[in-house]
N, C-alpha and C positions, 0 to 999 in steps of 0.2 A: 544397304540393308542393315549394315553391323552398326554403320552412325545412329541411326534411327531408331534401333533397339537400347545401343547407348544413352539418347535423349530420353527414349520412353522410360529406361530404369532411371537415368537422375530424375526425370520429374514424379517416378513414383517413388521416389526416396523422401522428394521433399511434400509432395501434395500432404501427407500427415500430416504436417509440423504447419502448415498452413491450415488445414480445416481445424485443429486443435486452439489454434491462436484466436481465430474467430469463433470460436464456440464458448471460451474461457469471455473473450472481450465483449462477447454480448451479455453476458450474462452483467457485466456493471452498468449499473441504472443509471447513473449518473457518469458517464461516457469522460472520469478526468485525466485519462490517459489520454492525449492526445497521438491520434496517428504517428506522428512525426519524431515523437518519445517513443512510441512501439515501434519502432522503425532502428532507431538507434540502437536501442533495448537488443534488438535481433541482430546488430552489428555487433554489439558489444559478448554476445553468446558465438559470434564469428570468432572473434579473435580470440576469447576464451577457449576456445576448441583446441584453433590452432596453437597456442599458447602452451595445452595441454599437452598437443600430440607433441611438441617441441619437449617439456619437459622428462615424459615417457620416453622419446625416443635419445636421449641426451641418461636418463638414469635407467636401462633396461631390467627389468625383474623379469624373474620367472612368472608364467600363465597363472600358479596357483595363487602366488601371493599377493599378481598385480589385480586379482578378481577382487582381494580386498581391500589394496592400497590404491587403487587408481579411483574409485567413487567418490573417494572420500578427496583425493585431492582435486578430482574433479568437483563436486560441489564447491567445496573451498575458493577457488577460481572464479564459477559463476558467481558467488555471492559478494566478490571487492566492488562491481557495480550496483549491485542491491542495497549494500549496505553505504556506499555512497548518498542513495536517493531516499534510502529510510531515515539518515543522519541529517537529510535536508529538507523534512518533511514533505518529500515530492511523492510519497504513497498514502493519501488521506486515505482511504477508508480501508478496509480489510480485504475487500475483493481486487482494490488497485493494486497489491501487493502481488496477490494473486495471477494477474495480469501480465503486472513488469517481471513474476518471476518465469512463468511461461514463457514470454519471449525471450528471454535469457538463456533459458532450455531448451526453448525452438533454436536459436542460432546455433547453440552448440552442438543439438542434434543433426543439423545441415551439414554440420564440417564432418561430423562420424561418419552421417551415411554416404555422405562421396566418395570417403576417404577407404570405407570400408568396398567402395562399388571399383575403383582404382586397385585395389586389393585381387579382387577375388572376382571371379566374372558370376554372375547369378542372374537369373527368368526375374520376369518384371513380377509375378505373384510374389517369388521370394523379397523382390527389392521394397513392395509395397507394404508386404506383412511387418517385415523386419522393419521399414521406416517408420509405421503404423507404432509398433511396440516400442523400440528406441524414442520416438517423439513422446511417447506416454510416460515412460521413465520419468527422463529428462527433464520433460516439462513440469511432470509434475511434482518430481523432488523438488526440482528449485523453487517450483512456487509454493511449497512447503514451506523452503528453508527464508525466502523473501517475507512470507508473512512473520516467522518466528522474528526477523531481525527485526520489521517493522512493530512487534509487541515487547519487543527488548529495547529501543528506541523510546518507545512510548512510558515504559515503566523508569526507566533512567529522566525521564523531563517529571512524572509524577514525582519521584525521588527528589529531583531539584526545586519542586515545587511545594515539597511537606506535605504531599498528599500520601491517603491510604493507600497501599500496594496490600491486594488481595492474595493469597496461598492460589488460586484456580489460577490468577494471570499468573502468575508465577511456572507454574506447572505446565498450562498452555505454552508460554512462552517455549521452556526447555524442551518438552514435546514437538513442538513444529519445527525447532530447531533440529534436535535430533531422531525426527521419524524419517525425515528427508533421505539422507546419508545414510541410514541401516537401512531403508525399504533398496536403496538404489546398490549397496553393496549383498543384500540375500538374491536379490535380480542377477547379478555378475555372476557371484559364488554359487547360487544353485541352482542349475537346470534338470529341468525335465521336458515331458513332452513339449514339444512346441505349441500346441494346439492350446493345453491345457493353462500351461506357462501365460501364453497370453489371456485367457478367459481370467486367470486370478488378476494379472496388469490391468486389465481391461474396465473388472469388477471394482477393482481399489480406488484407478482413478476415479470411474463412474462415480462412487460413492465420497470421494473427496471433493467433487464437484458439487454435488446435491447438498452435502454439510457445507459447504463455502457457502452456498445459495441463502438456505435457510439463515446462518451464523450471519452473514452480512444483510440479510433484510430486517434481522433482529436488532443492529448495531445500526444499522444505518433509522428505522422505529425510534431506539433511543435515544439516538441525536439529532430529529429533528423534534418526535411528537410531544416525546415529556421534555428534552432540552428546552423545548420552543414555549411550553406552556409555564414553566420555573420563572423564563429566561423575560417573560410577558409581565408577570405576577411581578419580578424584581422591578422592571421599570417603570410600571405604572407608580408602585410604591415608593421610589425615590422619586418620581418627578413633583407626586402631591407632598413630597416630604413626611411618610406614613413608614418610620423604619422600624417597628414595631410590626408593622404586620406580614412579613414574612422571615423565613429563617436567616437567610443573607440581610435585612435590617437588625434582627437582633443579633447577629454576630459583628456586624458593625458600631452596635450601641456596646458592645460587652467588653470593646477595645477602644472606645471612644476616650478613655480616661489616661490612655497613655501616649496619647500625641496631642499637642498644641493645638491651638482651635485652626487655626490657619492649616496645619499639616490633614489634619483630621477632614476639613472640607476639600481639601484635596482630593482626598480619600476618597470619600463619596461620592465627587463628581469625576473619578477616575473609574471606579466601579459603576456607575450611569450610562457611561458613555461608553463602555466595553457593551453592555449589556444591550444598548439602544442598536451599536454600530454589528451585535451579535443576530439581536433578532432582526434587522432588515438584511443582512445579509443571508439567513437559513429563508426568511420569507422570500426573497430575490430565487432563490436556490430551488426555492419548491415549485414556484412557478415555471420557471425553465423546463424543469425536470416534466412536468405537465403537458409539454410543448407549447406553450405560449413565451411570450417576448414583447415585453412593453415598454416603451422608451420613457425614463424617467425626467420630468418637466425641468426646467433649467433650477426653479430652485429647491427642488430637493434634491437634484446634483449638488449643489452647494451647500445645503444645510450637512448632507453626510461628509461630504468632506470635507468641510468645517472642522465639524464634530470629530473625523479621523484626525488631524490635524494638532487639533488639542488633546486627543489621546497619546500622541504620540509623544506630546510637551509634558502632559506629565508623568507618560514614564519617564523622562529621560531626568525629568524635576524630583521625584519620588527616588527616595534609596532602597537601593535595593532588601534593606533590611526591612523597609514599611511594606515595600510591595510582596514580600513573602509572605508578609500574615495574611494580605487578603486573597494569597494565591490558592487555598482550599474552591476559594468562591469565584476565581476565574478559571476554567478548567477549559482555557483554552487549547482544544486540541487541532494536531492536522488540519482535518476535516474545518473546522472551524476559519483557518488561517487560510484553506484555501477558495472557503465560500468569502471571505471578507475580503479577499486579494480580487478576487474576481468585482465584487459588487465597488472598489475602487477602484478599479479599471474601466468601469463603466461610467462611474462620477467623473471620470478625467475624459472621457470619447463625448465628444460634440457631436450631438446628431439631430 
C-alpha cells in the first residue's frame, strides 16, 4: 500500500510539469520545436536540477539567504542550454522560445519534486498542489528568461548587420531577462498563505501566457503578411528590371555609384535571389501551416535549388564589406532561415 501511495505522489509531482509542457506547446502554430528537441530540452532541465542540488549541497547557506541566492543561480543554470539554441538560431519565433524554455523548467522542476518527495513524506493533494505551483515557477521563469536571451541574440545579429535597434527591443529584452529571476526569487523569499500564494502564481503565469499568445500571433502577422507583400513587390521589381519602383530599388540605385558594374550586378542578383528563395519559402510555410502538403514538380525542385546554390556563390563571392550595405534590406531573421532550411530540404527529398 506504501509503494502505491509512493507511485501516486511521484506521478502527482510530475503530471503538472506535463500538462503545462502541453498547454505552452500547443499554443505554437507553427509546431518548430520538434518533439524530440522537447524531449532533450527536458533532459537537459534533468541535469540542470541535479547539477543545482550538487552545487547547493557542495556550498550550503543559511534558509534565509539561499531563498535569494539559489533562484538566481538556478536560472542561471537552466539558461547555458537556452542560450546554446538562441546563439544557433534554433528558437525562430517568440513562442519557440517560450516552449524550449518551459521544458527546461519542466525538467528541473521534476528533479525538485522528487527530491523534495525523498525528503519529507506528504498526501498526494500536497504532492499535486505543490508540483502544480513549482512546475509554474519553473517553467515559466525560464521561458521568460529563454525568450529574453533569444531577443538579446536577435539585437546582437541586427548590431552586426547595421540595422536599427529600437529603445522597446531594448527594454523588452532586459525585462524578460530580468523579470524571470526576481518573480522566481519573491516566490522563494516570500510566503504567505498557500491557497493565496498559489492564485497570484496561478494569475501571473495565466496572464503571461495570454501575452505570449497575442505577442507572437502579432510577430508571427508581421513576418509573414506585410514581410511577404514587401518581399513580392521587391521581386517582381528586380526581375522586370524596374528598380525605381520600390524602396529596396532605390536604395540600390543610390549605391550604385560606388561599386564596379560587375560588383554592382552582383548585387542585385544577390538581393533577387534572397528575396525569390525568401518568398517561396514563407509561401511553402503558410501552406503547411494550413494543413495542406503538395509535392513540388521536379523542376521547381531544381529551379530553387539552383537559385539556393548561387546565393550561396555569391555570398561567399561578395565581401563582406559590400554585403553589409545591403544588409538593412535583407533582414534575414531565425524564422526566415528556418522556413528556407526547410523548403531546401524538400528540393533535395525525391518524391
Amino acid at each position: 500500500m506504501e509503494s502505491w501511495h509512493q507511485v501516486i505522489n511521484v506521478c502527482a509531482a510530475i503530471l503538472p510539469v506535463v500538462v503545462y509542457i502541453v498547454v505552452v506547446y500547443s499554443i505554437d502554430r507553427f509546431a518548430l520545436i520538434s518533439a524530440r528537441r522537447l524531449l532533450m530540452l527536458v533532459l537537459c532541465g534533468v541535469l540542470a536540477g541535479l547539477l543545482c542540488f550538487g552545487i547547493f549541497q557542495l556550498t550550503p547557506l543559511n534558509a534565509r539567504l539561499s531563498n535569494w541566492t539559489d533562484p538566481i543561480v538556478e536560472e542561471l543554470v537552466k539558461a547555458i542550454p537556452l542560450l546554446v539554441l538562441a546563439w544557433r538560431k534554433k528558437m525562430p519565433f517568440f513562442i519557440d522560445s517560450v516552449v524550449c524554455g518551459a521544458a527546461v523548467g519542466g525538467g528541473f522542476c521534476i528533479v525538485e519534486n522528487l527530491l523534495y518527495l525523498l525528503g519529507e513524506p506528504m498526501g498526494v493533494g500536497t504532492a499535486l498542489f505543490r508540483g502544480l505551483e513549482v512546475a509554474l515557477i519553473h517553467m515559466g521563469c525560464t521561458a521568460c528568461v529563454a525568450a529574453g536571451l533569444m531577443f538579446a541574440v536577435r539585437l546582437v545579429e541586427r548590431h552586426h548587420c547595421h540595422l536599427e535597434i529600437k529603445r522597446k527591443d531594448i527594454a523588452m529584452t532586459v525585462l524578460l531577462l530580468v523579470f524571470g529571476p526576481i518573480l522566481h526569487v519573491a516566490h522563494n523569499a516570500f510566503h504567505f498563505h498557500p491557497v493565496l500564494q498559489f492564485t497570484v502564481v496561478f494569475g501571473a503565469m495565466a496572464g503571461l501566457l495570454v501575452w505570449i499568445w497575442q505577442y507572437d500571433t502579432n510577430m508571427i502577422h508581421r513576418w509573414i503578411d506585410k514581410g511577404l507583400n514587401k518581399q513580392l513587390a521587391v521581386a517582381l521589381s528586380l526581375r522586370e528590371g524596374k528598380l525605381d519602383d520600390t524602396p529596396t530599388g532605390q536604395y540600390l540605385l543610390k549605391v550604385k555609384n560606388a561599386f564596379s558594374p560587375e560588383v554592382f550586378n552582383d548585387l542585385v542578383r544577390y538581393v533577387q535571389l534572397y528575396t525569390e528563395l525568401s518568398v517561396a519559402a514563407k509561401s511553402r510555410f503558410m501552406v503547411r501551416e494550413a494543413g495542406l502538403d503538395y509535392p513540388m514538380d521536379e523542376e521547381r525542385r531544381q529551379t530553387l535549388f539552383s537559385q539556393y546554390e548561387e546565393y550561396q556563390q555569391l555570398e561567399q563571392r561578395l565581401e563582406a564589406s559590400v554585403r553589409s550595405i545591403v544588409a538593412p534590406l535583407l533582414k534575414f531573421y531565425p524564422a526566415d532561415r528556418k522556413a528556407l532550411s526547410d523548403l531546401i530540404k524538400d528540393c533535395k527529398t525525391k518524391k
